[in-house]
Chimera marker file (.cmm) of the C-alpha trace (Angstrom):
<marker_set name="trace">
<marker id="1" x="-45.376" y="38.003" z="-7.480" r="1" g="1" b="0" radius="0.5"/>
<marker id="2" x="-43.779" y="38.513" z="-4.312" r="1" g="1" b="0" radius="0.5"/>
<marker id="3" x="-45.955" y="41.102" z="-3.227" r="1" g="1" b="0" radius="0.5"/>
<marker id="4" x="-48.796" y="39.281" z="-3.958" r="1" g="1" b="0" radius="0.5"/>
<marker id="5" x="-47.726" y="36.517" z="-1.409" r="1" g="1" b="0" radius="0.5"/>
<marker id="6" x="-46.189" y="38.510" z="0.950" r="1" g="1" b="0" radius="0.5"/>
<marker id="7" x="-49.685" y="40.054" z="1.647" r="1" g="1" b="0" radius="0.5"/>
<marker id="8" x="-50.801" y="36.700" z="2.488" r="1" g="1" b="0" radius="0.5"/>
<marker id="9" x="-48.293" y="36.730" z="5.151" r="1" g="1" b="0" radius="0.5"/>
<marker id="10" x="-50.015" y="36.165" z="8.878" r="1" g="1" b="0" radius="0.5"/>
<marker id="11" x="-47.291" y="35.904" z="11.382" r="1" g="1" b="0" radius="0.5"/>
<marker id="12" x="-48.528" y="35.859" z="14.873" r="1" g="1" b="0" radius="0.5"/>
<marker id="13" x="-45.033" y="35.271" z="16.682" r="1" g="1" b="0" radius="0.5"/>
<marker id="14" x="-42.331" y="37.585" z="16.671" r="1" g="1" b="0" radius="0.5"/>
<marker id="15" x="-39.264" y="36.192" z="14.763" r="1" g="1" b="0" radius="0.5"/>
<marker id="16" x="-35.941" y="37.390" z="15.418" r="1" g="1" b="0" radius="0.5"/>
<marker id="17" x="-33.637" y="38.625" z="12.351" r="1" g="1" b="0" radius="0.5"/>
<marker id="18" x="-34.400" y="38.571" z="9.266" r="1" g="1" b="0" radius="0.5"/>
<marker id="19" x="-35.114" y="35.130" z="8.293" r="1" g="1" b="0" radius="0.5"/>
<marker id="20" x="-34.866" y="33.957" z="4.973" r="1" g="1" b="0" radius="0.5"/>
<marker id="21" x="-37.073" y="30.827" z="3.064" r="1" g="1" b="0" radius="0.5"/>
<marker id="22" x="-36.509" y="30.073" z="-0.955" r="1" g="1" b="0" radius="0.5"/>
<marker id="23" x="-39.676" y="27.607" z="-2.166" r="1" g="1" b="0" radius="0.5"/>
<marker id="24" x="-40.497" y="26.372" z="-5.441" r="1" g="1" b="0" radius="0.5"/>
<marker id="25" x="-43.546" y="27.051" z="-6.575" r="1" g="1" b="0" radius="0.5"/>
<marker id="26" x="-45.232" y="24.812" z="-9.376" r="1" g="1" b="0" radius="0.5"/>
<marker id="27" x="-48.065" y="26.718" z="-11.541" r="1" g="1" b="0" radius="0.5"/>
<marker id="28" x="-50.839" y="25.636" z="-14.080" r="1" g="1" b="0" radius="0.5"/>
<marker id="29" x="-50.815" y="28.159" z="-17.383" r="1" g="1" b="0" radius="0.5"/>
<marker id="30" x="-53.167" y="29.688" z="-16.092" r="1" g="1" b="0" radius="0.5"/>
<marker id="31" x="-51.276" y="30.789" z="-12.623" r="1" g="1" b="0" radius="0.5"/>
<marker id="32" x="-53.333" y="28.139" z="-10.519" r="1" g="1" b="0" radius="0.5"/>
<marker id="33" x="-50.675" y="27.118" z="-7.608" r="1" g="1" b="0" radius="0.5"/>
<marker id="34" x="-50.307" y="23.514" z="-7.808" r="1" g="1" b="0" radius="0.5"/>
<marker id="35" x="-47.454" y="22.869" z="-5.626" r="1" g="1" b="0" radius="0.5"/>
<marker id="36" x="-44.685" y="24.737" z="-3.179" r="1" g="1" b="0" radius="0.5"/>
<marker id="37" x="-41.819" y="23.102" z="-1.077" r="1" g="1" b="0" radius="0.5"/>
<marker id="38" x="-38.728" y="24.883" z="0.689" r="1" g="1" b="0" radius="0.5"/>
<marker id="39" x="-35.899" y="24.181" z="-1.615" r="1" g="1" b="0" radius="0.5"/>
<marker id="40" x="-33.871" y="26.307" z="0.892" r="1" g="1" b="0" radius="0.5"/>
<marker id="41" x="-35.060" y="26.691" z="4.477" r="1" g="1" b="0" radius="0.5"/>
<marker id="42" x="-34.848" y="29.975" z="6.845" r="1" g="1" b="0" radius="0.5"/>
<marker id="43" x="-33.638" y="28.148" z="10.155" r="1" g="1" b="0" radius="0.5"/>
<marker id="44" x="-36.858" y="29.000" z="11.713" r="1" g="1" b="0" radius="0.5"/>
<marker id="45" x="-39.364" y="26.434" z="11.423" r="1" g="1" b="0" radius="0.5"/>
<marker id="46" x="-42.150" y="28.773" z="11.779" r="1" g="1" b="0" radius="0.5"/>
<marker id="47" x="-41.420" y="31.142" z="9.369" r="1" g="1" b="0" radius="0.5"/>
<marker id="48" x="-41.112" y="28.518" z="6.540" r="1" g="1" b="0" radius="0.5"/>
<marker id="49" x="-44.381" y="27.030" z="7.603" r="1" g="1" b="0" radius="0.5"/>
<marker id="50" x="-45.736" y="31.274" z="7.532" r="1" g="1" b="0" radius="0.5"/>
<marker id="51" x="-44.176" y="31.650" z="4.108" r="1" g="1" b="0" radius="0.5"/>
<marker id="52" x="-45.316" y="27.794" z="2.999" r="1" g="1" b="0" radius="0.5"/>
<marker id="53" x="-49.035" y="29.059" z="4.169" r="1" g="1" b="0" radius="0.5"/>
<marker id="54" x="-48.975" y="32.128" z="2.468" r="1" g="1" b="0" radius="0.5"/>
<marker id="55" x="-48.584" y="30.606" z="-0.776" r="1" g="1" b="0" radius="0.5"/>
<marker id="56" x="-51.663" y="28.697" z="-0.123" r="1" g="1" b="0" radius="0.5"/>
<marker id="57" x="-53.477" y="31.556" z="0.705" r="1" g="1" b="0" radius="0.5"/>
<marker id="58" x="-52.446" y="32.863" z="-2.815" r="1" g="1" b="0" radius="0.5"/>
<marker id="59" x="-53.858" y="30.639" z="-4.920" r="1" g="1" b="0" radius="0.5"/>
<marker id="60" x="-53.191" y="31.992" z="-8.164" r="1" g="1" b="0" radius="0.5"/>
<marker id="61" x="-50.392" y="34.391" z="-9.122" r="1" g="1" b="0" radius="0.5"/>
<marker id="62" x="-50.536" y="36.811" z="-11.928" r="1" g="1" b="0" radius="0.5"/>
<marker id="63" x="-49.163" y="36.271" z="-15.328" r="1" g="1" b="0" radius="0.5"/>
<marker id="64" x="-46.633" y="37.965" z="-16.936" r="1" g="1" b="0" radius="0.5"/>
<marker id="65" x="-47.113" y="40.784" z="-19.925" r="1" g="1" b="0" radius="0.5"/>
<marker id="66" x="-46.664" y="38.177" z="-22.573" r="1" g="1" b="0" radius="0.5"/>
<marker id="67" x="-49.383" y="36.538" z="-20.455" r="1" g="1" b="0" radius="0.5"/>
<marker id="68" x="-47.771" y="33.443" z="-19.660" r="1" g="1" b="0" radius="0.5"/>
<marker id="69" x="-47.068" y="32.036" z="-16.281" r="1" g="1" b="0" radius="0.5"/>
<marker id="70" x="-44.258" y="30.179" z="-16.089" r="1" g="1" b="0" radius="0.5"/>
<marker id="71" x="-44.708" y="26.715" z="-14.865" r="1" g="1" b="0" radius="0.5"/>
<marker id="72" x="-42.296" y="26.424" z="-12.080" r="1" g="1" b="0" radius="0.5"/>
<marker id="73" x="-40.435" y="29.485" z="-10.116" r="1" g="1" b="0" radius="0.5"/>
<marker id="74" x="-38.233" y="30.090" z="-6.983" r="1" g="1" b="0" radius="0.5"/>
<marker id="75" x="-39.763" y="33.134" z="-4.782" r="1" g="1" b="0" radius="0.5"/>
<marker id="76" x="-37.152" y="34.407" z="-1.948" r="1" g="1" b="0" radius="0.5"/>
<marker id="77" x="-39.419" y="35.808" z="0.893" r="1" g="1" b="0" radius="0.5"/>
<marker id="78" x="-37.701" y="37.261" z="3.907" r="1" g="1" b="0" radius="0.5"/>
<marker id="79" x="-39.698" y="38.803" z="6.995" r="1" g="1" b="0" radius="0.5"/>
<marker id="80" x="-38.375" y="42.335" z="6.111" r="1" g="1" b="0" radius="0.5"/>
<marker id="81" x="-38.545" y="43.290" z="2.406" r="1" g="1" b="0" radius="0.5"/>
<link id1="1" id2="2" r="1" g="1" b="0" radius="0.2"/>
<link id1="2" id2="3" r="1" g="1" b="0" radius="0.2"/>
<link id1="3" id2="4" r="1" g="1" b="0" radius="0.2"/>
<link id1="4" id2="5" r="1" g="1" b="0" radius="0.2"/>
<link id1="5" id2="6" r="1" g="1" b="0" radius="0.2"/>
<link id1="6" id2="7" r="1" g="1" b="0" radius="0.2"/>
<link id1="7" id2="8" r="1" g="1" b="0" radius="0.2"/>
<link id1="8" id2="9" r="1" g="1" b="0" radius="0.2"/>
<link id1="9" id2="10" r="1" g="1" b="0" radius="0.2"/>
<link id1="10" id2="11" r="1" g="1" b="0" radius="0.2"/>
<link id1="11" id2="12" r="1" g="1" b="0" radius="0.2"/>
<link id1="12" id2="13" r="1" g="1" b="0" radius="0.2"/>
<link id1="13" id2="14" r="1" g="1" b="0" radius="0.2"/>
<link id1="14" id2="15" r="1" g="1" b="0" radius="0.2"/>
<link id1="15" id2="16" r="1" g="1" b="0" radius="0.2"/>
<link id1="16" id2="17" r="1" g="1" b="0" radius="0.2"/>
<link id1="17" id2="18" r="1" g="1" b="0" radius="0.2"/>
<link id1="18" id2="19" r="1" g="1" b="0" radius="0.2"/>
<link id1="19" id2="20" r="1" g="1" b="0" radius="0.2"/>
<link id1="20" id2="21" r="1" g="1" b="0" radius="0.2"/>
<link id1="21" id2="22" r="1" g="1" b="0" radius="0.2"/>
<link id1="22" id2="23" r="1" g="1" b="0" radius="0.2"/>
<link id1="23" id2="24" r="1" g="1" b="0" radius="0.2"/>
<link id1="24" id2="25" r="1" g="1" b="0" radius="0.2"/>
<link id1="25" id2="26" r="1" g="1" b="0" radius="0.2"/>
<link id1="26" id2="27" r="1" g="1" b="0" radius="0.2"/>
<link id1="27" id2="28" r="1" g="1" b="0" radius="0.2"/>
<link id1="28" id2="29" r="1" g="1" b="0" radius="0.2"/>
<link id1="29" id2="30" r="1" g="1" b="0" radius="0.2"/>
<link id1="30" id2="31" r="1" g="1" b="0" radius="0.2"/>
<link id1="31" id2="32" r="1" g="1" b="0" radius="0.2"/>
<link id1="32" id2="33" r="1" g="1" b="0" radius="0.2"/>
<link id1="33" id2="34" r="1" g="1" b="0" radius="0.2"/>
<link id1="34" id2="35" r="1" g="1" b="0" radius="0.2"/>
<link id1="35" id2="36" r="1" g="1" b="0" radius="0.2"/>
<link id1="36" id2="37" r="1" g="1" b="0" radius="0.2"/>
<link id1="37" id2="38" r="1" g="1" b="0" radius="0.2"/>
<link id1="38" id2="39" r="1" g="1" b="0" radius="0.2"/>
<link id1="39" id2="40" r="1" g="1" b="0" radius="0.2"/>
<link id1="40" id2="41" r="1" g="1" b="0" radius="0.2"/>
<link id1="41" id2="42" r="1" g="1" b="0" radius="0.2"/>
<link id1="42" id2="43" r="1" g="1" b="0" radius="0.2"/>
<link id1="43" id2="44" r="1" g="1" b="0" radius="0.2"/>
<link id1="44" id2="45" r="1" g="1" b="0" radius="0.2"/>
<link id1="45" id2="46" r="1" g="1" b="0" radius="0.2"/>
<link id1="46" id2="47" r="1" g="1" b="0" radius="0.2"/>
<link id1="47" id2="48" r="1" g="1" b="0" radius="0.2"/>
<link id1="48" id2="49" r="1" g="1" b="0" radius="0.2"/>
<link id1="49" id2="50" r="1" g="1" b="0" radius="0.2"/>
<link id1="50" id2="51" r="1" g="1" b="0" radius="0.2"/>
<link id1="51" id2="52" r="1" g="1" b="0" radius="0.2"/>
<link id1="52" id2="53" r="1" g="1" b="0" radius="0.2"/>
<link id1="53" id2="54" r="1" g="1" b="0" radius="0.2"/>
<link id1="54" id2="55" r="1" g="1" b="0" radius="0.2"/>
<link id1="55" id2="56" r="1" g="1" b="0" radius="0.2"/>
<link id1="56" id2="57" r="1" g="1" b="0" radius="0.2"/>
<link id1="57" id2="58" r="1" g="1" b="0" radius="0.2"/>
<link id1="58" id2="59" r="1" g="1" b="0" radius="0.2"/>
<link id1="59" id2="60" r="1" g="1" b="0" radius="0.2"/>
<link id1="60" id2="61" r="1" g="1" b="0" radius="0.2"/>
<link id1="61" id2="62" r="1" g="1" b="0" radius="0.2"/>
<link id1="62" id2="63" r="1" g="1" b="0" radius="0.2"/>
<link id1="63" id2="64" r="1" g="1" b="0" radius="0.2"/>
<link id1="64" id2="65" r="1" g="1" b="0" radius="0.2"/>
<link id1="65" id2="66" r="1" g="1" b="0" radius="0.2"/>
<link id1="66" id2="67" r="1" g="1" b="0" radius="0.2"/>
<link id1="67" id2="68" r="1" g="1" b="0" radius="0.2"/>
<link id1="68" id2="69" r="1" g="1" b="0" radius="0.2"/>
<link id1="69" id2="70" r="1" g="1" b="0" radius="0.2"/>
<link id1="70" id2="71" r="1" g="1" b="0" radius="0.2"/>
<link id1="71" id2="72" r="1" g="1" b="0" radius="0.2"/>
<link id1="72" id2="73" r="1" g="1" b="0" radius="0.2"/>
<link id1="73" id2="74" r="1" g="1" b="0" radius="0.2"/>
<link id1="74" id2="75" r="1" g="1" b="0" radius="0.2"/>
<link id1="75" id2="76" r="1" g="1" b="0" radius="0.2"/>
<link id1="76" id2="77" r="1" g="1" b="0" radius="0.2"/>
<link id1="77" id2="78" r="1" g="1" b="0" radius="0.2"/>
<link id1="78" id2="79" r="1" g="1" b="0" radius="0.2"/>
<link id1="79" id2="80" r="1" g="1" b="0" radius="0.2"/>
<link id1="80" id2="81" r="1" g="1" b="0" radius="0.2"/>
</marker_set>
């Protein structure tokens, strides 16, 4: 799942560190994103707002072997994985 967002990832500024961002993501059963907020932010404004954008860009994420998605999820993206 994480690889699947962080491909999504444009970043046009060059960020410093290693910043950090944990969201929530909200799904449908059938992996449609419905929601995302920062339930713990980076420190850098514009790499939430990058990571927040990303998971836009998404869309849907996959579901699991059992073929379920579950309906809500933490994802920890940093800006080198």
């Amino acid at each position: 799942i994480r690889a699947r967002v962080k491909a999504n990832i444009v970043l046009t500024a060059d960020l410093p560190g290693n910043p950090v961002t944990e969201v929530e993501v909200r799904c449908s059963p059938d992996g449609l994103i419905t929601g995302r907020r920062v339930v713990k932010t980076s420190g850098d404004k514009a790499w939430n707002e990058t990571v927040l954008r990303a998971i836009d860009r998404t869309e849907m994420l996959p579901r699991d072997v059992d073929g379920r998605v579950p309906a809500t999820m933490v994802l920890i993206l940093s800006r080198r994985d």
